[in-house]
N, C-alpha and C positions, 0 to 999 in steps of 0.2 A: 504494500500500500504506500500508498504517497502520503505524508505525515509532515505538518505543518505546527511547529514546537517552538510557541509565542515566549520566550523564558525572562520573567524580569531584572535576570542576572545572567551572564554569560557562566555557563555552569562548568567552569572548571579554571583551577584545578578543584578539585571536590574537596574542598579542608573547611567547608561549614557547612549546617544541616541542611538549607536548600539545597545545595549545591550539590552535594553529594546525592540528595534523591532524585533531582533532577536530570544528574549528570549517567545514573546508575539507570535509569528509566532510558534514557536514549540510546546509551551503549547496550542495551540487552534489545529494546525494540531492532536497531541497525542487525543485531549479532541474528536477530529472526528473519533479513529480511526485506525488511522494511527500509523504506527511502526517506531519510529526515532533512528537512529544511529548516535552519533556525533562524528566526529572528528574533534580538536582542538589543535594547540601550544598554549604554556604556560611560559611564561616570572619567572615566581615567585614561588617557590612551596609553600605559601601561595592561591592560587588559585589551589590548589588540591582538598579541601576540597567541594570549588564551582563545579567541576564537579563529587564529592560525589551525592551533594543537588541534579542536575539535574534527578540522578535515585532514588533518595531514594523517591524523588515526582512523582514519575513515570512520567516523561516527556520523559525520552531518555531509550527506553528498554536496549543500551548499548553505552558508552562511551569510546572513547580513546583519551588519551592527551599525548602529546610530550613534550619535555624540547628544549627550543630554544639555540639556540650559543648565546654568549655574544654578544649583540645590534651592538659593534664594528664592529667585524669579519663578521656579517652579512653582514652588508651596506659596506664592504669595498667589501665583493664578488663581491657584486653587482657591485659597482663602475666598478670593473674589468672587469666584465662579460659584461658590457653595459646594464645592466638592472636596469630595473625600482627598487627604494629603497623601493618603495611601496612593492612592490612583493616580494623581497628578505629578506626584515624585517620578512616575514610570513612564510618564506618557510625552511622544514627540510626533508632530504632526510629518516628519521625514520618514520615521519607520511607516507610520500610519500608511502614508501614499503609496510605499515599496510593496508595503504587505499586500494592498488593495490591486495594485499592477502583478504583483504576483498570482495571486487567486483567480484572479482572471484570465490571467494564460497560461494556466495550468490544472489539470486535474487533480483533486486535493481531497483525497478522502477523509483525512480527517484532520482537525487541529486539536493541539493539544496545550494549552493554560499552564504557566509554572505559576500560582500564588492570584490571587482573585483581582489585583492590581490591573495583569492583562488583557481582564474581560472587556475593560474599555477598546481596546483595537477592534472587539468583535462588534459592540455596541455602535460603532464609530463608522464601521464599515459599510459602504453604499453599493459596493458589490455584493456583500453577502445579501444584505436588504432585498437586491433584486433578483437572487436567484427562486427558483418553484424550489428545487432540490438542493438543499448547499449539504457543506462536508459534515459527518459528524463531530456534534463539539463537546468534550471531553475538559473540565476544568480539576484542576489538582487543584483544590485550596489550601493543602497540605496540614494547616491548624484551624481553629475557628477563630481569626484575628481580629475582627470586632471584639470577643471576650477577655483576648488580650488589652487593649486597649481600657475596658473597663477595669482590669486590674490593675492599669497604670491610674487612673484615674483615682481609687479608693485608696492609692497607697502615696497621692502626689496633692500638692496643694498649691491656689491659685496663682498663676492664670495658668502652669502647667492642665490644673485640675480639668478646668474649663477646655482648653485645647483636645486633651485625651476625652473627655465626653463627646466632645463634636467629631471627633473621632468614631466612636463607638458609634454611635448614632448614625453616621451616612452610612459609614461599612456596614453595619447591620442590614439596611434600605437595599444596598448594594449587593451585599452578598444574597439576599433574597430574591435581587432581580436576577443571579446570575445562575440560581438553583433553578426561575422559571423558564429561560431563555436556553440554558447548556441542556443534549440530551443526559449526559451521566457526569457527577460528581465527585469527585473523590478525597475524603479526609483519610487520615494519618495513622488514626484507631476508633475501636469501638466508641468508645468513651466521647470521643468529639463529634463521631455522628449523633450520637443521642446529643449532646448539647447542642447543635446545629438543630437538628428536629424540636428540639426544646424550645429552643430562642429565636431562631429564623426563622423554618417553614418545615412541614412535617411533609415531604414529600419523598417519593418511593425512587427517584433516580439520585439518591445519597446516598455511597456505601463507602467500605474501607481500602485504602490502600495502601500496605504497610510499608517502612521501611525495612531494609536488610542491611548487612552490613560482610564486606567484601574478606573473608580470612583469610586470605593471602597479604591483604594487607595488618592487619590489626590481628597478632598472634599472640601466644606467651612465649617468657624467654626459654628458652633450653634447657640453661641453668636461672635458678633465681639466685642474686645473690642478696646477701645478710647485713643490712643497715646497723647500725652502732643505736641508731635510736628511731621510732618511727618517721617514714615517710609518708603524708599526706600528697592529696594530687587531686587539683581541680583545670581540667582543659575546656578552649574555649573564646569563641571573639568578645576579649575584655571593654570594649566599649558597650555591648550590649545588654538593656537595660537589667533583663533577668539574671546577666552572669552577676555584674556588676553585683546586685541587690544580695547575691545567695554568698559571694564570698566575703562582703564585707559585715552581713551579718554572721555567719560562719566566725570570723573575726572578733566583731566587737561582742560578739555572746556567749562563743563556746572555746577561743583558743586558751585563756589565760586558765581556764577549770582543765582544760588537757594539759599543758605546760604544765602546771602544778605538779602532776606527777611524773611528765618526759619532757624535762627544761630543757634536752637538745632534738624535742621534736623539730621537726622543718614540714612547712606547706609550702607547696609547689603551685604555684598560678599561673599553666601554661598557657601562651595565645595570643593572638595580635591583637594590635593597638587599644592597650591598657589605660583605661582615662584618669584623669586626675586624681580622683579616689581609688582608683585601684593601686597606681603609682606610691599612694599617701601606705598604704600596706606596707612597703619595704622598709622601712623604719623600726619595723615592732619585727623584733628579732625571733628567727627561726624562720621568715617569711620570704617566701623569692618572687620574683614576678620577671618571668622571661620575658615579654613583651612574643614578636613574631618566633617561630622557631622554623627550621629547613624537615624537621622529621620528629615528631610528637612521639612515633611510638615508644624510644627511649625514656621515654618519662612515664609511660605507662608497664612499663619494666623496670625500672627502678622505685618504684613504688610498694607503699603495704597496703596502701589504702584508698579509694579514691572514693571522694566526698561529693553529692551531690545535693545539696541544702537550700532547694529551690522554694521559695514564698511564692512568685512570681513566675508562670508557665503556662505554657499551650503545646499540647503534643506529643508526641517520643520527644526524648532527651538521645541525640546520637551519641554523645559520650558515654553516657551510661554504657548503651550499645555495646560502642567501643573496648572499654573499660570488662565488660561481661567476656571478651574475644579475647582479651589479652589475660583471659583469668586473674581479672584483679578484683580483691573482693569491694562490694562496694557500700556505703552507709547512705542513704538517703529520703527525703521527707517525701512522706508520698504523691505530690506532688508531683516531685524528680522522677517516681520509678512509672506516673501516669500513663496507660496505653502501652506499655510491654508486661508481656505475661510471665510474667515472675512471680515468685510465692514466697512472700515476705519469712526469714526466721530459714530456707533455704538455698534460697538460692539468690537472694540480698536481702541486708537488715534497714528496715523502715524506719526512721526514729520520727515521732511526732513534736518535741518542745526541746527546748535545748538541754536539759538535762539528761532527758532519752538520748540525744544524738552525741554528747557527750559521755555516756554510759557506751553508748553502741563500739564507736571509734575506742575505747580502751579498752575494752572487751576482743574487740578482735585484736589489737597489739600485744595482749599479755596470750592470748589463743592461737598461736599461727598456728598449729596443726588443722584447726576447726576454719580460723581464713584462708587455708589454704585450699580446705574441703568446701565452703562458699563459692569461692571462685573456680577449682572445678565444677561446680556442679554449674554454673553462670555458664560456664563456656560449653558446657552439654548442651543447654538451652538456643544457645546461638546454632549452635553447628546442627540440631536437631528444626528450630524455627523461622532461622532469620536467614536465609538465603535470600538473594536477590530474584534468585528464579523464582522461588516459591510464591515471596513476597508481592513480586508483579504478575501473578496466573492472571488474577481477575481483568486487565488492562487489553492481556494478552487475549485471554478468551473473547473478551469482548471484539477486539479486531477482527478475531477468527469468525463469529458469530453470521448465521447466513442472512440476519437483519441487516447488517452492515453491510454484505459481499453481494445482496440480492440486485 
C-alpha cells in the first residue's frame, strides 16, 4: 500500500517516546511492504540530516520537510486565531500545499497521524474535501493530551494556570472532532482509551496501540558489576514538564531519608537538555545530571535501580520499558508503571507516598538477590509482550483487512 505518514516530529533518531513509536511503526510497516511517504516540520536545520537517515535506510521511499516560523509567531497565531497551541506549534501552510499536490497525484491508501496536532493538514485539506473516496485515515494520538494538559493546569498557577486550561479545552473540542472525522484511532493503552471514551466521545473506532521496545537495542549486561554504594537512575528529555516534576520531587522529598542510610548513594539524571531546575540538582551531593549523552544504555547497566516517581503522566513511560529490557529493577508511582502490564510486588515495586517509595528503593538495595529476581522477571515480561511485531498486529491487520483492499 501506499502510506502517507503526517509525523509532527521527524522521527529519528528514536531516543524519545514519540519518536521511537513512531519511528518503530514505519520501519516495521516498510519491512511489510508497504510504501511510506513522510511529511514532517522541522524546528532546527540540524534535523535535516535525520530525514536524510530515514531514506538512505530505506524506510521512507520519499521525504518532505518544512522549516517552521519562529516558536513565537506561531503560538501567538494561535492565541489569535482561538486555536489550540498544540496545533499551531505544528502547522505550516508550505507542508500544507506539498501535502495537498501530493494526494493529488498520487494514489494514497492510507494516511497515517503521528500525535492529534497533524489532524489539522487533514482538516485543512481541499483535496481531501473533494474526493467521493479518499484514503483511509488512521490517527495515532499516542496519549490523551488534552488530560495532560489538565494536569498541568491543577498542579501550575496563574497565568500559566489559565494558558494550560485553554489548552485542555480546544484539544479536548479537537480531539473529538478528530475521533468523528478519522476512520480508526489509536491510543497507547487500555487505560487511555477508556479515558478518551470517558472525556471525549464514547465511540467504537478507538482502540489500542501499544508500544514495544527493540532488544537488540536495550539489553542487560553480561556481567553486572558491584557498586561500592547504591546507584539510582532516572532517563529522559530533562526539559520536559513530567520529567522535570518526578525528579525534583524525587529530590526535595525522598533523597535526604535515602542518604541517611547510603550517604555515598549517587542519582543519575540521564538526558538532554536539563532546565534550570534540573541543573539546580547538581549541587546537592551524590546527584549527577549528564545533560545529552551518545549511548544511554551504559547507565542502564550500571545501575541498581531505576526510579520512576511520576505525579505528572499520560501513557506508557518508554523508560520504564527500557529499564524492564535491561533487567533493571525498577521502583515507581503508579502513575509511572500506567498502561504496561506488570504486577506490582513482581515484576516492579509500586510505591504510593514518599515514605512507601522510600521504603521501596532501600528494600531493594539491602535485597539484591530478590532485585535481581524483579528484574528478571521485568525482562520475561518484555521478551514474552512487548515486541514490536506483536505490538503493531492491530495496524497491520487493519491494512491487511478486505475493507480496506476492496
Amino acid at each position: 500500500m501506499n502510506i502517507v505518514v503526517l509525523s509532527h516530529r521527524v522521527p529519528y533518531p528514536p531516543n524519545k517516546g514519540e519518536k521511537i513509536r513512531t519511528f518503530n511503526q514505519i520501519k516495521f510497516l516498510a519491512s511489510q511492504g508497504h510504501e511510506i511517504s513522510l511529511f514532517s516540520p522541522y524546528d532546527n536545520d540540524d534535523e535535516l540530516i535525520h530525514f536524510k537517515s530515514l531514506q538512505q535506510q530505506n524506510i521512507c521511499q520519499s521525504v518532505s520537510h518544512f522549516s517552521l516560523s519562529a516558536k513565537p509567531l506561531r503560538l501567538l497565531k494561535g492565541l489569535i486565531k482561538g486555536q489550540s497551541l498544540s496545533v499551531a506549534n505544528f502547522y505550516t501552510e508550505n507542508l500544507q500545499a506539498d501535502f495537498d499536490r501530493f494526494i493529488s497525484s498520487n494514489k494514497i491508501d492510507a494516511i497515517i497521524c503521528s500525535a492529534s496536532s497533524m489532524a489539522e493538514y487533514i482538516f485543512k485539506s481541499d483535496v481531501l474535501k473533494s474526493m467521493a473516496k479518499g484514503p483511509l485515515l488512521i490517527m495515532d494520538f499516542m496519549d490523551v493530551d488534552s488530560d495532560k494538559w489538565a494536569q498541568y493546569k491543577r498542579s501550575s498557577h496563574f497565568p500559566m494556570s489559565w494558558i494550560y486550561n485553554r489548552e485542555h479545552k480546544l484539544l479536548s473540542h479537537f480531539e473529538r472532532k478528530i475521533a468523528n472525522r478519522f476512520n480508526i484511532c489509536y491510543l497507547i493503552a487500555q487505560a487511555e482509551v477508556d479515558l478518551f471514551k470517558e472525556n471525549i466521545i464514547n465511540s467504537n473506532n478507538i482502540h489500542v496501540l501499544g508500544n514495544g521496545l527493540d532488544s537488540t537495542v536495550f539489553f542487560p549486561p553480561k556481567v553486572k558489576k558491584a557498586n561500592l554504594a547504591p546507584v539510582l537512575l532516572f532517563t529522559g528529555v530533562m526539559d520536559y514538564k513530567p520529567n522535570v516534576d518526578a525528579v525534583v520531587w524525587f529530590v526535595d522529598k525522598c533523597w535526604q531519608s535515602f542518604t541517611a542510610k547510603y550517604p555515598e548513594a549517587r542519582f543519575i539524571i540521564a538526558g538532554m537538555n536539563p532546565n534550570s531546575e534540573v541543573l539546580a540538582l547538581k549541587t546537592i551531593p551524590g546527584i549527577e545530571v549528564t545533560g545529552f549523552v551518545e549511548d544511554i544504555l551504559p547507565y542502564y547497566h550500571s545501575a541498581d535501580v531505576f526510579i520512576a516517581p511520576f505525579r505528572l503522566a499520560r501513557g506508557v513511560q518508554n523508560k520504564v520499558l527500557q529499564a524492564f529490557s535491561c533487567a533493571l529493577p525498577v521502583v515507581s508511582t503508579p502513575m509511572g508503571a500506567e498502561g504496561i502490564n506488570c504486577t506490582p510486588g513482581k515484576d516492579v515495586l509500586i510505591a504510593s507516598d514518599v515514605s512507601d517509595f522510600v521504603e521501596k528503593i532501600t528494600f531493594l538495595s539491602e535485597n539484591q538477590d530478590l532485585a535481581a529476581d524483579i528484574g528478571k522477571r521485568a525482562l520475561r515480561l518484555i521478551e514474552q509482550q512487548y515486541s514490536w511485531e506483536g505490538q503493531l498486529s492491530p495496524i497491520v491487520d487493519l491494512l491487511a483487512s478486505p475493507v480496506v483492499n476492496k
